[in-house]
LOFIDO-855254 format. One record per atom (N, C-alpha, C, O): x, y, z. Coordinates in steps of 0.2 Angstrom, whole numbers, plus 5000, padded with zeros to 4 digits. Atoms other than C-alpha are relative to their C-alpha. Layout:
<sites>
XYZ
...
</sites>
This chain:
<sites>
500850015000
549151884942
499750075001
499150084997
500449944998
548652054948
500150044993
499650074991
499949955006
549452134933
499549994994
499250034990
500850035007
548152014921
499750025002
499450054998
500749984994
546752044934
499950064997
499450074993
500149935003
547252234929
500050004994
499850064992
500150005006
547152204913
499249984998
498850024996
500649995000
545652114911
499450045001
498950054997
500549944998
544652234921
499850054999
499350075000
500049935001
545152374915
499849974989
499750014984
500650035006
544352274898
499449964999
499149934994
500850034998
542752214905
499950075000
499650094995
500449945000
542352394910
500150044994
499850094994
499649935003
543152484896
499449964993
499150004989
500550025003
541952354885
499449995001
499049974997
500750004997
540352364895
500050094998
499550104994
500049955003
540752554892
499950024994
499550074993
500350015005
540652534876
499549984996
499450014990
500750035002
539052444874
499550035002
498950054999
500749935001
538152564883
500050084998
499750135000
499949935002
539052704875
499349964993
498749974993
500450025006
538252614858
499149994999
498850004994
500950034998
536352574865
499950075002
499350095001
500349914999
536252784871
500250044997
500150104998
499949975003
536852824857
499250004995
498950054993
500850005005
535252744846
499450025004
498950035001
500549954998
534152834859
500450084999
500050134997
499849935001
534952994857
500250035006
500150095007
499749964994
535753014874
500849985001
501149945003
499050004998
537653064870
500250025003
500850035002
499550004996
538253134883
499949945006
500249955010
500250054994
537552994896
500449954996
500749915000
499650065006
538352874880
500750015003
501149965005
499249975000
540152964883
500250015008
500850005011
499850004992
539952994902
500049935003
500449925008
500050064997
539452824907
500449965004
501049965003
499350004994
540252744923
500950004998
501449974996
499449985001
541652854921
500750005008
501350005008
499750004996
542052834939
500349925003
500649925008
499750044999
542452654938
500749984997
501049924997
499449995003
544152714931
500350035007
500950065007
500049944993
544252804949
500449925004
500249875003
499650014996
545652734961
499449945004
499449885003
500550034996
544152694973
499749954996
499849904998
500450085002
543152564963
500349984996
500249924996
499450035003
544752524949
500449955004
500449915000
499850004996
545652454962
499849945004
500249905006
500350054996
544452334971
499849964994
500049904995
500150025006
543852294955
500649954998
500549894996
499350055002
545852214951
499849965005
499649905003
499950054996
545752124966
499549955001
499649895004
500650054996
543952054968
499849974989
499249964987
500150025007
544052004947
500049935000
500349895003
500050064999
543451854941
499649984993
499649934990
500150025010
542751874922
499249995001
498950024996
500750045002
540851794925
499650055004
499150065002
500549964996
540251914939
500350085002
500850115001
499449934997
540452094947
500549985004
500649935006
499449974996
541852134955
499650005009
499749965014
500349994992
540752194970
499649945004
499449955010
500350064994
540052024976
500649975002
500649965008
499250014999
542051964977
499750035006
499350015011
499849934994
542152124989
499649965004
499949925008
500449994995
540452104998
500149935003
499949925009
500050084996
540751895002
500750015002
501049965001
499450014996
542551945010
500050055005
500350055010
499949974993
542252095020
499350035000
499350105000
500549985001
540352115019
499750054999
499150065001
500349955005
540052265010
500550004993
500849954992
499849965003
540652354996
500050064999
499650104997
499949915004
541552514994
499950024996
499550074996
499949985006
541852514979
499450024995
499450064990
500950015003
539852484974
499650085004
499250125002
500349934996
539552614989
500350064995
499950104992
499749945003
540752744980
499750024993
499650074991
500350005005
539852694962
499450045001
499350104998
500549995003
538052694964
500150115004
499950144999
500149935000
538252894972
500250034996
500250094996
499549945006
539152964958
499649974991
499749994985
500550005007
537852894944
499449965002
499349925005
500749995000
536252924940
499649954998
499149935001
500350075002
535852774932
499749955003
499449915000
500150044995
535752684947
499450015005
499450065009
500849974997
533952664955
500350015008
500050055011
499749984994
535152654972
500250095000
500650095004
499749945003
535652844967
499250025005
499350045011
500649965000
533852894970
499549955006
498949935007
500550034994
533252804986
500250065007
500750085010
499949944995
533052945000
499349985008
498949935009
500650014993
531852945017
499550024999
499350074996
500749965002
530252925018
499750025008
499850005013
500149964994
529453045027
499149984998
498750034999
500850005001
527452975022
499949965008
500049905010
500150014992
527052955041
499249945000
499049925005
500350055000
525652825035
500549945000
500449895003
499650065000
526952705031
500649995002
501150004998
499850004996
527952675045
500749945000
501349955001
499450064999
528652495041
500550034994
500949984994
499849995004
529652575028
500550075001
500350124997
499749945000
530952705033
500350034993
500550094992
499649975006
531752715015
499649994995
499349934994
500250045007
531052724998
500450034992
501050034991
499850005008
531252754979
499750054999
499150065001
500349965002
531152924972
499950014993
500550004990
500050025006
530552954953
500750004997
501150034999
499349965002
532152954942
500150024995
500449984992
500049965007
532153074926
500149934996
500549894997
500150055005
531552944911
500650004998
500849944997
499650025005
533152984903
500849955004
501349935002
499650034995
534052904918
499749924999
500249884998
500550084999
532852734919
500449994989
500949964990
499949995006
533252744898
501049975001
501249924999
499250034998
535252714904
500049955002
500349904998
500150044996
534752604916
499849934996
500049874997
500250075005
533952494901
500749994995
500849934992
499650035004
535652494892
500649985004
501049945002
499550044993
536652474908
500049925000
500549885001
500250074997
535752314911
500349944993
500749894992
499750035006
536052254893
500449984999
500549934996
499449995000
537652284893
500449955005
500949925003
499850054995
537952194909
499949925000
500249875002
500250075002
537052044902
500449984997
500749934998
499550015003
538052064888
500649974998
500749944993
499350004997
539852054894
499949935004
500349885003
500150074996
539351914906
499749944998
499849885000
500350085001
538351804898
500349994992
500149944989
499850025006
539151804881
499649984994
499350024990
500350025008
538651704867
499349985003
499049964998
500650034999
537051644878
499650065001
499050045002
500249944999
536551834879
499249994995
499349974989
500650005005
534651834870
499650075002
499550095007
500349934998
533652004869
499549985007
499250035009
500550004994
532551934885
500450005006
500250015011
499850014998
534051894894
499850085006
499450075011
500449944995
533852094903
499549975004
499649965010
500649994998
532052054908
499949945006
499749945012
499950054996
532551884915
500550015005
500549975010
499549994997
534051944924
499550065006
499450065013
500649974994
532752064933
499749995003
499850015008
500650084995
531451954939
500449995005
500250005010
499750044994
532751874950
500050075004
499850065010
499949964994
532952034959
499750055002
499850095006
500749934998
531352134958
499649995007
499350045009
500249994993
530752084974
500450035004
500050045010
499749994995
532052164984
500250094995
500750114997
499649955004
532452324972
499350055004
498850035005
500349964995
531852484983
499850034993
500250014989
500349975006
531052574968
499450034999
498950004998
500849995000
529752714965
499449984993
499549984987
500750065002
528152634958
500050024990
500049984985
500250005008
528152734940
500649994999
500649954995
499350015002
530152724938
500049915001
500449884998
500050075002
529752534940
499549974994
499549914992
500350005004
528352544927
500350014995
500449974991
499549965006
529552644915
500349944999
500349924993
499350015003
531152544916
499549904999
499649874994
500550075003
529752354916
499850014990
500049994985
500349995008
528852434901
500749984996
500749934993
499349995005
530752464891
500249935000
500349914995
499750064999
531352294897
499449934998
499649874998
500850045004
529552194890
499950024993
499649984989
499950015007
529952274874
500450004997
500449994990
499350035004
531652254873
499749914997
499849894991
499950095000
531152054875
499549984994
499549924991
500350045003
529852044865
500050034992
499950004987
499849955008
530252194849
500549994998
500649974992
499250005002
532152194849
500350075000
500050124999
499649954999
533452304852
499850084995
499950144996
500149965004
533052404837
499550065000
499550125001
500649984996
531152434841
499950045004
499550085004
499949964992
531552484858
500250065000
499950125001
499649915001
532752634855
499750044997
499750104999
500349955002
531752704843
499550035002
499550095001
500549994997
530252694852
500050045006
499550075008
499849954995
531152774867
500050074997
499750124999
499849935002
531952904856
499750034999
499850085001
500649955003
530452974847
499350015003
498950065002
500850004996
529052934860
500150005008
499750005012
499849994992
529952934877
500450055002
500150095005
499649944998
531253054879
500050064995
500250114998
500049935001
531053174867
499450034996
499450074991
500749974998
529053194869
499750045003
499750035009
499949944995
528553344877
499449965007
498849955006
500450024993
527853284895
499849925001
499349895004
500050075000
528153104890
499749955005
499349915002
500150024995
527853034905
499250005001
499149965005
500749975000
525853104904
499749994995
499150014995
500450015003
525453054889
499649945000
499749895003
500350075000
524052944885
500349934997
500249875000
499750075003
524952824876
500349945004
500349885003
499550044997
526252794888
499749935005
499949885006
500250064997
525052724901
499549954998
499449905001
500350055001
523952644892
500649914996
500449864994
499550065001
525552534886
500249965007
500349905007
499950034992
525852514905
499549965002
499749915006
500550024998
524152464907
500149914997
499849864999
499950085005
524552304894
500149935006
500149885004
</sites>
């Protein structure tokens, strides 16, 4: 069983890497396409992954419902950027007291991963019921608790609102030519009055 387990596993991630090597490739971010969780080949999260597998979900809830965390998720999210946990640090705004930790911005071309990471993740798990809104809907469930700063949650919404309602095609384009490789993307008028929608 362990040896299929390792087998599997090491073809769920090795096909989720492929999906968003594919999706950063139509925005134009290859080496983030080619790098992508390269470190869930790593002893430390491979490893847990064999043993907490099950085909329909992560690995890391296995883990976290038998000895209530995750290593292997802990050892993940520091080692890629993609991850809005990567980018949560202390806050030092002394008006906002109930909140020791926050979200800090994360380079567009990171929230851009993060939009095919999620696709990807959809993809792989939910199969043949996968539809371009599934991302947007998989989000929602967990946007209340997601520490995240305010325009990197405007960012990676916007991409995932027009994943759902453009389609995959639309999107990347629209990233590739008018988000990432924009001069000061982030500042132009367009962007926010698409935010403002």
């Amino acid at each position: 069983m362990y040896i299929l387990n390792a087998w599997r596993h090491f073809g769920t991630i090795t096909r989720h890497r492929w999906l968003v090597r594919e999706h950063c490739f139509k925005m134009g971010l290859f080496w983030q396409g080619l790098t992508h969780d390269l470190s869930k080949y790593s002893p430390a999260e491979f490893w847990p992954g064999v043993k907490y597998y099950k085909g329909n979900e992560s690995p890391h809830n296995g883990e976290r419902k038998e000895t209530g965390q995750s290593k292997a998720w802990l050892h993940h999210k520091g080692r890629n950027k993609h991850h809005l946990e990567y980018w949560i640090d202390y806050n030092l705004d002394k008006k906002d007291r109930k909140h020791p930790l926050c979200g800090t911005p994360m380079p567009v071309q990171y929230v851009a991963e993060m939009l095919a990471d999620r696709m990807a993740a959809c993809k792989v798990y939910q199969g043949e019921k996968y539809t371009r809104e599934s991302p947007w809907i998989y989000y929602q469930k967990g946007r209340a608790h997601y520490l995240m700063h305010e325009r990197t949650r405007r960012q990676l919404e916007f991409m995932l609102k027009m994943l759902a309602k453009k389609g995959e095609e639309e999107t990347f384009s629209f990233i590739r030519k008018r988000i990432l490789y924009n001069d000061d993307a982030p500042l132009t008028k367009w962007y926010f009055r698409y935010f403002r929608k």
